[in-house]
N, C-alpha and C positions, 0 to 999 in steps of 0.2 A: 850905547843904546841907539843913537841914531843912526848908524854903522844898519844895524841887521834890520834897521825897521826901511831905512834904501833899499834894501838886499834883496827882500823879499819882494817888492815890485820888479824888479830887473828879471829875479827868475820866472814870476808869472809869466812874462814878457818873452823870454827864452825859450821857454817849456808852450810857447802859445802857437810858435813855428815849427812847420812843419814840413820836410824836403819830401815830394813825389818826384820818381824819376816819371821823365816824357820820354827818354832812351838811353839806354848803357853801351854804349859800342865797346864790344868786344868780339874775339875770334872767331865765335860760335853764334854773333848775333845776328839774323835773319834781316836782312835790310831790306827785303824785297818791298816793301813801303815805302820805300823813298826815291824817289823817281827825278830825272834834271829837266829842267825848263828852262829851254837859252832863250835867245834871241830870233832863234828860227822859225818860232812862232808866227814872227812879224816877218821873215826874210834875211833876219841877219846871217852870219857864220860867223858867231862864238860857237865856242865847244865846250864845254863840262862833261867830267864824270864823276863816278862816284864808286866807290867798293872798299871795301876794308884794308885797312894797310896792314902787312907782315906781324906786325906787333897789337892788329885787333881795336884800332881805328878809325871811326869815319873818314877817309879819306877824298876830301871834296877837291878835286883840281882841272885844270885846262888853260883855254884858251878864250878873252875875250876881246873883243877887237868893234868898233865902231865902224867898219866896211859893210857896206850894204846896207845902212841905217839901223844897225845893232849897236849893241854896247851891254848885255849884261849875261851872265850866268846863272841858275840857281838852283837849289835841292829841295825838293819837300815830301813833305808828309804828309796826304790828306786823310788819314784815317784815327783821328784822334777824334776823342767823345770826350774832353776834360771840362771840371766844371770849375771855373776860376773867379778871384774878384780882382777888380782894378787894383787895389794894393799889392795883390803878389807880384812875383817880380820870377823872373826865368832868368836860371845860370847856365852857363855854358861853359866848359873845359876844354880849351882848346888849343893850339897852336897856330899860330898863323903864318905869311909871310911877311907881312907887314904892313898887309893894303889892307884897307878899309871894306867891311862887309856890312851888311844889313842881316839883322832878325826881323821877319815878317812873321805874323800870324793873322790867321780870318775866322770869325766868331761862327759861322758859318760857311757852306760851299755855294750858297748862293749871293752871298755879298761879293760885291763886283769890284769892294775895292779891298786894300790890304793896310794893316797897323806895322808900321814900321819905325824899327830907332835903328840906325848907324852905331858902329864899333869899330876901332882901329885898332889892329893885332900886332905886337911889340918886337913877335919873332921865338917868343919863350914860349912855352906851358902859362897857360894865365885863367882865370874864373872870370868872366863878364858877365853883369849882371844887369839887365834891364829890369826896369818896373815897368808893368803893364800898363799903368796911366800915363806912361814917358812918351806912348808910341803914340806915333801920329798916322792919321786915316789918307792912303796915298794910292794914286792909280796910272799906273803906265808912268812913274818917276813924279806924276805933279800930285798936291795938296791936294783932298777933298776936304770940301766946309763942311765939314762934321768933326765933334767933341774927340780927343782923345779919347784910347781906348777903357770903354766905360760897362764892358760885356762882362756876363758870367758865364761865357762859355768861348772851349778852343776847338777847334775842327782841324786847321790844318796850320803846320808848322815850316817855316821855309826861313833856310840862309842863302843869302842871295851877293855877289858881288857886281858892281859896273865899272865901267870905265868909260873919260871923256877921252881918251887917247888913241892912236890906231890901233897898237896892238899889245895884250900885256899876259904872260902866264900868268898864273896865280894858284896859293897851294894853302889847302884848310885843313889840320887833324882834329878832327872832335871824338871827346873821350867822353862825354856825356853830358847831358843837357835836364836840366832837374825844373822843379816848380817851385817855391818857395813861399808856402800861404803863410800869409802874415796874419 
C-alpha cells in the first residue's frame, strides 16, 4: 500500500514536465536566425561559422585565437518570444570537440548583459542541461552584480566558445535544443 500511495506523487511530478522545442536542426531546417558574433566586434580575428552538416546538424565551427585582443566565437538567435520560469532548465543535444562552451541567453534585446553557465563537451553525442537559475548575469567575460537568472522571459539564445590561448579550432553539432518547464 505504500508502494502506489509513493507512486502517485512521482507521476504527478512527471506528467507536471513538459519539453518545448527552442530548435530541431535538421536538413530542411531554416536557420536563417542564427547569426555569429566573434571577436570582430571589438577588432579581434576569430572566425565562426555556422550551417548544417550533411546529416542535418547545427554545425557551429572555426577559429578563435586571442591575437588582436579577441578571444571568442559565437551563434545566436535573437528572435525568440519564450515565456520561461527560473526552475526550467534548457537541454541541449550535442557533440562537441571537447572544449568548453558557454549557453547565454537575454530576457530581453535591450539588456546589456547576458545569463551565462559553462559546459565541457566529452567528444560523444551528449544531453546538457542547464537550469535557468544556474546562469549567472555576465558582460564582455566579467560578472555583473545582479541576482541569477530570475526572468520570465527569453529573447535571445547564444552558444558561445573562448579561448585564453593563441590559437585553437574548435567544432560544435547540435541536434536540438528543448525547454524543460518544471
Amino acid at each position: 500500500m505504500i508502494r502506489s500511495i509513493l507512486f502517485i506523487p512521482i507521476l504527478l511530478i512527471m506528467s507536471c514536465t513538459t519539453n518545448t522545442s527552442i530548435f530541431d536542426f535538421h536538413k530542411n531546417a531554416d536557420i536563417s536566425n542564427w547569426r555569429i558574433e566573434d571577436d570582430r566586434v571589438m577588432g579581434g580575428i576569430s572566425q565562426g561559422e555556422f550551417e548544417l552538416s550533411d546529416d542535418g546538424h547545427g554545425y557551429f565551427h572555426g577559429i578563435v585565437t586571442v591575437e588582436s585582443n579577441g578571444g571568442f566565437s559565437s551563434v545566436q538567435n535573437n528572435s525568440y518570444d519564450l515565456d520561461v520560469e527560473p526552475t526550467d532548465q534548457i537541454t541541449i543535444r550535442l557533440k562537441g570537440d571537447g572544449h568548453t562552451f558557454q549557453l547565454r541567453v537575454k530576457d530581453s534585446q535591450d539588456t546589456y548583459y547576458s545569463y551565462e553557465k559553462s559546459f565541457k563537451t566529452s567528444g560523444e553525442w551528449e544531453d546538457v542541461a542547464i537550469l535557468l537559475s544556474d546562469m549567472q548575469p555576465t558582460y564582455r567575460g566579467r560578472e555583473v552584480n545582479k541576482p541569477n537568472f530570475d526572468k520570465n522571459h527569453i529573447s535571445q539564445v547564444r552558444i558561445m566558445i573562448g579561448t585564453k590561448k593563441k590559437q585553437e579550432p574548435f567544432e560544435l553539432l547540435i541536434d536540438k535544443i528543448e525547454l524543460i518547464k518544471a
